[in-house]
N, C-alpha and C positions, 0 to 999 in steps of 0.2 A: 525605504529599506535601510536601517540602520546599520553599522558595523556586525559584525559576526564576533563571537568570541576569540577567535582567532586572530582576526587582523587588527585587533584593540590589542593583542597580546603582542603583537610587533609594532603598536604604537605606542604602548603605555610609558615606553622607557623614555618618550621623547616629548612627553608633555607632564613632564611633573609640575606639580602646582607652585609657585614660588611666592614665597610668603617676606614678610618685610623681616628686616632684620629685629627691630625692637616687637616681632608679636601683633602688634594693632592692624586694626581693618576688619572687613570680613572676612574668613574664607571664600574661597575660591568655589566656583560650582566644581560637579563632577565635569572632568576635563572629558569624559567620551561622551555625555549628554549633551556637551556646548558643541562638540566634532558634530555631533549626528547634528545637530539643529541645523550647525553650517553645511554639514554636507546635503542636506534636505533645501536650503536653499539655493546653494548650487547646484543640484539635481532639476529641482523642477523651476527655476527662473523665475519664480515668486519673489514680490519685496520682504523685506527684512520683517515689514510690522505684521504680514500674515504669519509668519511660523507658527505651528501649532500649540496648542499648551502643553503635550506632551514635552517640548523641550524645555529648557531654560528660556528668559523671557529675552525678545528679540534684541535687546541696547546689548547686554551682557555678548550674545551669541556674536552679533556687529565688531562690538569692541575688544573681543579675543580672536574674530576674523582677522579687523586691521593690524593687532596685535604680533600675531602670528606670522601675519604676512610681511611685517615690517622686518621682525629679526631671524626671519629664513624658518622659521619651523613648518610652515607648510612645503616651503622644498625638500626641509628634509623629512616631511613624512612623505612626500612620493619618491624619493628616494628608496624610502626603506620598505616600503609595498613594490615600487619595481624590483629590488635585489629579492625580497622574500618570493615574488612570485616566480621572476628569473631562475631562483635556488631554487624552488619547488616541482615547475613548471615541467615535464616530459614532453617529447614531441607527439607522443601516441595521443595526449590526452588533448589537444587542437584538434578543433571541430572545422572545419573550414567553408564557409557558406557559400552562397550562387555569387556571381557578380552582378546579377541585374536581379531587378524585385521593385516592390510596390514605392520603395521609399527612395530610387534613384532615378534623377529625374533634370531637366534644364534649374537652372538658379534664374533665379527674380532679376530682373536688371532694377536697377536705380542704386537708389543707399540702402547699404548695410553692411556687415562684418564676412571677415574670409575667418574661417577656422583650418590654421593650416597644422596637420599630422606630421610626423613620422614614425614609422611601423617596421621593427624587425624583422626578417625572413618567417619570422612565424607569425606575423600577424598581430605582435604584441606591440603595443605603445610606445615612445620613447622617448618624444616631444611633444611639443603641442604650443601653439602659441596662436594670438585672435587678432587681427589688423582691419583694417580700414576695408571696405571692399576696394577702393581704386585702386589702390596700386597692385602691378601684372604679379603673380606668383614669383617670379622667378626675382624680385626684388625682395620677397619673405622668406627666402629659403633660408639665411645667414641667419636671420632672426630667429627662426626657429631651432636651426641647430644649437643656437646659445643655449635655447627650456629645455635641454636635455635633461631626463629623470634619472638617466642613467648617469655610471661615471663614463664606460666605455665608448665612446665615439663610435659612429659605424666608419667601416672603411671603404664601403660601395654603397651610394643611392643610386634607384632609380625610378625616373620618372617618366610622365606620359611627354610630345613632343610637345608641350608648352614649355618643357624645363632644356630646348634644346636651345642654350646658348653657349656660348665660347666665352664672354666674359665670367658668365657664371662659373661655368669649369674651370677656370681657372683660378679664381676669386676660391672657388670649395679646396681647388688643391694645394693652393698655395697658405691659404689661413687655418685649412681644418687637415689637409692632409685626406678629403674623402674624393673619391671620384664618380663623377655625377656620368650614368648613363640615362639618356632622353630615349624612348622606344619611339621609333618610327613608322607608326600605324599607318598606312594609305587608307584613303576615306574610300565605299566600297562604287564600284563603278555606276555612272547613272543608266538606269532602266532603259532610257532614251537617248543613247548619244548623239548631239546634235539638233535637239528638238526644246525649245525654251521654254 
């Protein structure tokens, strides 16, 4: 799924093409056909050499990724899709799904990556950041709050009782000024109490 006319229309201002001062080189590809290649590779987790032919060819699309990434232009394009959707966004039009369903489920033990969220009251995005799986959440929280898309800081998280620590709370209040509430689910009683 490529950009929409729309959301090219809130990026276009932020990748203009930059050409040498004396004229020489190539032109640049179209900067929303290199966006769509990368976003197609970030989308589906394919290597760079698959991208399709529909795109630009995959070095190009790579080296406007690293590019990009190196002098903040991908932050500030989720920057400017958060504030465009934030500005657009009504509360009426959040659809708000089940909490369980076919795709929630235990995690794998061994190796692999944590993708750790944060989610506005309405269920919109606002960080995001990927670690190691070892280390316990509540050692990723700071880390995350740094990817914030937004400028806003929230002023209240809250979490499930994995995020019930005291240093942590303290650590969120004292650095970010946010106050971390932990819910405290009791697990639900056994069938058999007393029976192994």
């Amino acid at each position: 799924m490529d950009l929409t006319a729309a959301q090219w229309e809130v990026l276009r201002p932020l990748l203009t093409p930059k050409r040498r001062f004396d004229g020489r080189g190539r032109p640049w590809r179209d900067a929303r056909a290199v966006l769509n290649g990368i976003l197609w590779v970030l989308r589906t987790g394919a290597p760079w050499h698959d991208l399709p032919d529909r795109y630009p060819p995959y070095q190009t699309c790579h080296r406007r990724f690293q590019q990009w990434q190196r002098d903040g232009t991908l932050t500030r394009l989720l920057h400017a899709l958060a504030e465009d959707l934030r500005a657009h966004l009504h509360r009426r039009q959040l659809q708000f799904g089940e909490k369980r369903g076919a795709a929630v489920g235990p995690t794998r033990r061994g190796k692999g990556s944590k993708i750790m969220a944060i989610a506005d009251r309405h269920g919109l995005p606002v960080a995001c950041s990927i670690a190691s799986a070892s280390p316990h959440e509540t050692k990723l929280v700071e880390a995350t709050v740094e990817q914030l898309f937004t400028r806003a800081k929230p002023q209240r998280m809250i979490g499930d009782r994995a995020y019930d620590s005291d240093p942590l709370d303290q650590r969120l209040r004292q650095k970010y000024r946010i106050r971390l509430r932990a819910s405290q689910v009791q697990s639900p009683p056994e069938k058999h109490p007393g029976r192994p």
